[in-house]
C-alpha positions in Angstrom: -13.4 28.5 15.8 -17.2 27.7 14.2 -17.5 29.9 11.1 -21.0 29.9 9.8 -21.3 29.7 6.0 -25.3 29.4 5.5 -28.8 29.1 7.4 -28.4 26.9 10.6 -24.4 25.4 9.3 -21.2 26.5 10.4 -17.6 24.2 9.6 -14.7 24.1 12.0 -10.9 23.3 11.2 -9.4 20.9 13.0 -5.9 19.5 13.3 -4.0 17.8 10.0 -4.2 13.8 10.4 -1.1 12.2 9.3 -2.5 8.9 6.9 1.1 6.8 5.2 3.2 10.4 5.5 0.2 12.3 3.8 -0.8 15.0 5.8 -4.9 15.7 5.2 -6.5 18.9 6.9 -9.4 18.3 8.6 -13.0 20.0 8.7 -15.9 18.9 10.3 -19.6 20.9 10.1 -22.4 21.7 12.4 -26.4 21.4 11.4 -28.9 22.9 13.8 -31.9 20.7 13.1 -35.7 22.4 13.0 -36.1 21.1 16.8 -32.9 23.2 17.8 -30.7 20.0 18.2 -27.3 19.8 16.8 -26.4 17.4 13.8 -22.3 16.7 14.2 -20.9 15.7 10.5 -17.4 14.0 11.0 -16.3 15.5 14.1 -12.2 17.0 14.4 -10.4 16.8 17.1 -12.7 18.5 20.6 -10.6 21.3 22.4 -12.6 23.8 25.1 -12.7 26.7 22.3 -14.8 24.2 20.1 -16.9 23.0 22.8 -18.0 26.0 24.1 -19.2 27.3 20.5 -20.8 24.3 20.3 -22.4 24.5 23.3 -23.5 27.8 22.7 -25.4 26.7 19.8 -27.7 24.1 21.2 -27.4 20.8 22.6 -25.5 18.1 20.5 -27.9 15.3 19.2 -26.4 13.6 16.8 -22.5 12.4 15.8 -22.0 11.5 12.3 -19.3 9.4 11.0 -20.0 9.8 7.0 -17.2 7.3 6.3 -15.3 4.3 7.3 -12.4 6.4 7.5 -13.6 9.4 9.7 -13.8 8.4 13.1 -10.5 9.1 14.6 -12.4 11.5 17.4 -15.6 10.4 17.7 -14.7 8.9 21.3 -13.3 12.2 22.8 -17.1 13.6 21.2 -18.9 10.7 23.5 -17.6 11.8 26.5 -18.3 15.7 26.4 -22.1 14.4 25.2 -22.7 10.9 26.4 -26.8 11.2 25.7 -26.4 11.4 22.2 -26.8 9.4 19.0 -23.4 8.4 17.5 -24.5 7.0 13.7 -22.0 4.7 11.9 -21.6 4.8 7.8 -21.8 1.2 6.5 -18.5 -1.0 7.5 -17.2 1.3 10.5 -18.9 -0.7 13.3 -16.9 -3.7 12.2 -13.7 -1.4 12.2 -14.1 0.4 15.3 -15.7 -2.4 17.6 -14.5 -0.3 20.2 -16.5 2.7 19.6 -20.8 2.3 20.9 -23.5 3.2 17.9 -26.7 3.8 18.1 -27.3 4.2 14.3 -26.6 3.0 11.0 -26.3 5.0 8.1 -28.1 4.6 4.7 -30.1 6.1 2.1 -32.7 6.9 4.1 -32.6 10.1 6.6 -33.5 9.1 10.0 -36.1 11.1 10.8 -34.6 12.8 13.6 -33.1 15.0 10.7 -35.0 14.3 7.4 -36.6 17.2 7.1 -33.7 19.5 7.3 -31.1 17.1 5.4 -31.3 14.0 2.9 -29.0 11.5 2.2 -27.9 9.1 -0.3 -25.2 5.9 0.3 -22.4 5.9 -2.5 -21.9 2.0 -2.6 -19.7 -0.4 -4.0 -16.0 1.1 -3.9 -13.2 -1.1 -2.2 -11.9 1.9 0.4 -15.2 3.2 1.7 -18.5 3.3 1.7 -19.3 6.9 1.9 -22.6 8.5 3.2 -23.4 12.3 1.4 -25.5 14.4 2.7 -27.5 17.9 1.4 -28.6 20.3 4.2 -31.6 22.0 2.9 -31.6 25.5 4.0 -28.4 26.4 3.0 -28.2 24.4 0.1 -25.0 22.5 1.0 -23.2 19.0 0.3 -21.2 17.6 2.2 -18.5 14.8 0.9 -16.0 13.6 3.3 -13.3 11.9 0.8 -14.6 11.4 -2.6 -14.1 14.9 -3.7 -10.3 16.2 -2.6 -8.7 19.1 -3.5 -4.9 20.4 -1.9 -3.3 23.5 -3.0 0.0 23.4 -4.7 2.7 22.6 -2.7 1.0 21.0 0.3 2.8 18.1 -0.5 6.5 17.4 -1.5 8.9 15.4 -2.5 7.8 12.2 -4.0 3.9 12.6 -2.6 3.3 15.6 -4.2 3.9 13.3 -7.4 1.0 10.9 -6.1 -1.1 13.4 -5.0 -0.9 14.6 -9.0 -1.1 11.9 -10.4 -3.8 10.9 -8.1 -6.0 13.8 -9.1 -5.6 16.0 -5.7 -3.8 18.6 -6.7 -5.6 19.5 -10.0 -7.1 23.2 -11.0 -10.2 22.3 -9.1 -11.6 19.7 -6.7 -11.8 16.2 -7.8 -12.0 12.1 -7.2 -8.9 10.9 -6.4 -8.0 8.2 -8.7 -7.5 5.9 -6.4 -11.6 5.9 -5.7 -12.2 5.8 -9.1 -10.1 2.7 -9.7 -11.9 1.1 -6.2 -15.0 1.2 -7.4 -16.4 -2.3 -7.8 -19.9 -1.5 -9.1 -20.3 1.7 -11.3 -24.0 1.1 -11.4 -24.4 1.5 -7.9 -22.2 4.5 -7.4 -23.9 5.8 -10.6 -27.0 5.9 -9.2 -26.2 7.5 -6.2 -24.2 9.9 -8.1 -27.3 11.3 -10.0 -29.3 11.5 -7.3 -26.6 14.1 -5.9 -26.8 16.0 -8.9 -30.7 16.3 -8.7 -30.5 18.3 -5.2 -30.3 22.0 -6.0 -27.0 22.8 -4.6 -25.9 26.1 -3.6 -22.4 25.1 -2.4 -20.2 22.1 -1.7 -18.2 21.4 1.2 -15.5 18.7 1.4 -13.4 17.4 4.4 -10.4 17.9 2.4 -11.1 20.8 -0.2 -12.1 24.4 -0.3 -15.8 25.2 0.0 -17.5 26.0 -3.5 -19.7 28.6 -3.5 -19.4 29.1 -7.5 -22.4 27.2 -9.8 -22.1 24.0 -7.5 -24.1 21.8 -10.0 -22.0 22.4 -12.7 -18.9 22.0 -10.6 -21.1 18.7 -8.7 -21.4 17.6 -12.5 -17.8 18.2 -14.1 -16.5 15.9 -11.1 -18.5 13.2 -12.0 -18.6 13.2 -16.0 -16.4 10.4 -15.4 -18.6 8.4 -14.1 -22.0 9.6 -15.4 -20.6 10.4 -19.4 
């Protein structure tokens, strides 16, 4: 079910997605763009109930896969809406050869959406390149995995000892240590990291993580001290 949580944005949850025994929610958002289309930011899994709140919406435009590693359902999206644009972070079309793009993604909005949402490319990390993205209106930013955050005893045993120790089960939501430690050029990923911290954010919404409503920038720059000083 679509829940709306700002001007022209709404998030749906999908089903968990089992990766090495860790079970990850999953959330994807919808943008309605100043010309009415729809702007799909990593898509869950399609049933009817989704598709008909989508639907009811305005007609989908654009998929978005923000990362290398969110594309699971991006086929099942094709089919219900074979007219429109399915845009591929940087390394996914070389991943999912079997999936048809139409775009790349980058620092630069395409302008089918840039005046409604910007964009910036956090580079040079060994797991994935990720795409972020801040929806104007409602003052939002999306990450898909580089800020995590699971609430005690979502995981057990011996992973909820990685998760901990991995930074996803802290007081608040965080980068995993494990993209911390993947990170191949700081530079890069600092820059892209202050240019996040310049849009005025109202809220932040994660693929895996609570949404926060609460002084965004200062949460946006707490999670990043580590990287910015």
């Amino acid at each position: 079910m679509l829940e709306q949580i700002g001007p022209d944005i709404w998030i749906a949850h999908g089903a968990d997605v089992s990766v090495a025994g860790f079970h990850y929610p999953t959330r994807m958002a919808v943008i309605r763009l100043s010309d009415g289309g729809l702007f799909i930011w990593s898509p869950t899994a399609l049933t009817e109930t989704l598709k008909s709140e989508v639907e009811a919406l305005g007609p989908v435009r654009h998929l978005v896969a923000p990362n290398s590693l969110h594309h699971l359902f991006l086929p099942e999206w094709q089919r219900a809406w074979p007219d429109a644009c399915s845009h591929a972070a940087p390394g996914l079309r070389r991943k999912r050869r079997d999936i048809r793009f139409t775009g790349r993604l980058g620092d630069t909005p395409n302008p089918a959406w840039g005046e409604d949402i910007d964009q910036v490319c956090v580079t040079g990390n060994r797991i994935t390149t990720e795409v972020v993205f801040f929806h104007r209106a409602s003052g939002t930013v999306l990450f898909t995995d580089l800020l995590q955050h699971f609430p005690k005893g979502w995981f057990r045993g011996w992973r909820a000892i990685v998760a901990r120790l991995d930074r996803m089960t802290g007081p608040e939501p965080a980068v995993p240590r494990k993209f911390r430690f993947a990170f191949t050029s700081r530079r890069a990923a600092r820059r892209a990291v202050r240019y996040i911290l310049a849009w005025p954010a109202q809220q932040v919404l994660m693929a895996h993580g609570p949404l926060v409503t609460n002084d965004a920038q200062a949460f946006l720059a707490r999670a990043f001290r580590w990287l910015t000083g």
